[in-house]
C-alpha positions as CSV (number, residue, x, y, z in Angstrom):
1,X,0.0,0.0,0.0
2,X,1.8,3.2,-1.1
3,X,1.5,6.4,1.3
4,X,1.0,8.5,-1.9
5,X,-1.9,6.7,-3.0
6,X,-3.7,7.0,0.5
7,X,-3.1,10.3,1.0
8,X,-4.6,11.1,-2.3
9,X,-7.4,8.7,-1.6
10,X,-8.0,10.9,1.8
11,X,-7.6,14.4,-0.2
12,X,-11.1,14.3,-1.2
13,X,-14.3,15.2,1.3
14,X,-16.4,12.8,0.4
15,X,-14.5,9.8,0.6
16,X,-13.2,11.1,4.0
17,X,-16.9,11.0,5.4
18,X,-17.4,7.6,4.0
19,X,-14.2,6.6,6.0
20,X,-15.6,7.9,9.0
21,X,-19.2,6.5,8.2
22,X,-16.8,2.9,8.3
23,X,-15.0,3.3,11.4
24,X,-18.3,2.9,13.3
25,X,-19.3,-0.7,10.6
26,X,-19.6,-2.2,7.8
27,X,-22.2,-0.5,5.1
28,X,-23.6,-0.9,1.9
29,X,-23.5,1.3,-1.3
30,X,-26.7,2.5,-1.2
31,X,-26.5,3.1,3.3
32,X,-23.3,5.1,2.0
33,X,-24.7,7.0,-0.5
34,X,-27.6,7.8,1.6
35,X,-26.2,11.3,2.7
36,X,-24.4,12.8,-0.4
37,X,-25.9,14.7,-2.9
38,X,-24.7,12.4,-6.1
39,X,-25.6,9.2,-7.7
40,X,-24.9,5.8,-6.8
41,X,-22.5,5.4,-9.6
42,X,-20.3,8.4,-8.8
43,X,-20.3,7.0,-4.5
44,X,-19.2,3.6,-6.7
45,X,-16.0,5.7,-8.3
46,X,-15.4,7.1,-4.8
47,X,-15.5,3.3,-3.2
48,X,-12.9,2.4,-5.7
49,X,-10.5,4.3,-4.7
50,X,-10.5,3.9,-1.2
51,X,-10.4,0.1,-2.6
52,X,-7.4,0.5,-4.5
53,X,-5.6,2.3,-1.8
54,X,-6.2,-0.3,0.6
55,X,-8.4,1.8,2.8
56,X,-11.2,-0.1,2.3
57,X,-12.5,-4.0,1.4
58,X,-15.7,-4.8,0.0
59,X,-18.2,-8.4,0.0
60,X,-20.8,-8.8,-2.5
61,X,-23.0,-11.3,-1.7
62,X,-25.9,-11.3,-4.1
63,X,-26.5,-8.1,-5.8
64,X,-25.2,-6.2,-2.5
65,X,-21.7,-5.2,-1.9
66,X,-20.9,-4.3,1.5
67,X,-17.9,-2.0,2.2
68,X,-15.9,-2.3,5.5
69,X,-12.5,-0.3,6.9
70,X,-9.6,-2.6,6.0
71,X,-7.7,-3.7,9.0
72,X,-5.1,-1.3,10.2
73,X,-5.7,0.5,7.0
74,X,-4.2,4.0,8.2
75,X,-1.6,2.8,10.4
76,X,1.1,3.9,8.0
77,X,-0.3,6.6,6.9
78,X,-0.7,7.3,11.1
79,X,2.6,6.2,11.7
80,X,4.3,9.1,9.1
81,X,2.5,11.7,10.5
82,X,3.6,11.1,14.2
83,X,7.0,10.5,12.7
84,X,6.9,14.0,11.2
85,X,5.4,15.7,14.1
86,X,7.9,14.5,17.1
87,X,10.4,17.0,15.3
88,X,8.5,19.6,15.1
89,X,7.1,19.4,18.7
90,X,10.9,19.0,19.8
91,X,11.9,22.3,18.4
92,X,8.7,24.4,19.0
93,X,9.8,22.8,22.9
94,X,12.9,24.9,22.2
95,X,11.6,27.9,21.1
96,X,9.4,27.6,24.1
97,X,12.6,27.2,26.3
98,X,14.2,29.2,24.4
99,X,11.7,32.0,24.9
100,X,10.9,31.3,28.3
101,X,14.5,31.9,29.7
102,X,15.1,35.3,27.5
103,X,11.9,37.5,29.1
């Protein structure tokens, strides 16, 4: 699972608020689509990429797919961003001391 793909899969709105819709269980197309303004197809297009990025996994038994958060799916995506932000709180610490000992 690349990081760039994610993180471009995440850039959009929508499929954001279908992430979070998964976090709390498994749905189907048409329970996802339910509060967007847009066509089943076009949720579809947004399901796919979240699907190719690894973010989500999908079941279709019958004519219904049902879409679930993949396991662990934004760990590394999770894991980056803490690893960028321990620097940055390190030297905002400094400034902090910095600052604190100068007035």
């Amino acid at each position: 699972m690349s990081l760039d793909r994610m993180f471009q899969a995440l850039a959009d709105g929508t499929r954001r608020a279908i992430v979070e819709r998964l976090v709390r269980s498994p749905a189907t197309v048409s329970d996802l689509a339910r509060p967007f303004d847009m066509t089943l197809p076009g949720v579809v297009q947004h399901l796919a990429v979240l699907e190719a990025a690894g973010i989500v996994t999908s079941q279709k038994i019958g004519r219904v797919r049902t879409f679930q958060l993949a396991p662990e799916a934004l760990t590394a995506a999770g894991d980056w961003i803490g690893a960028q932000r321990l620097p940055a709180e390190r030297r905002l610490d400094r400034l902090g001391e910095m600052l604190s000992t100068t007035t």
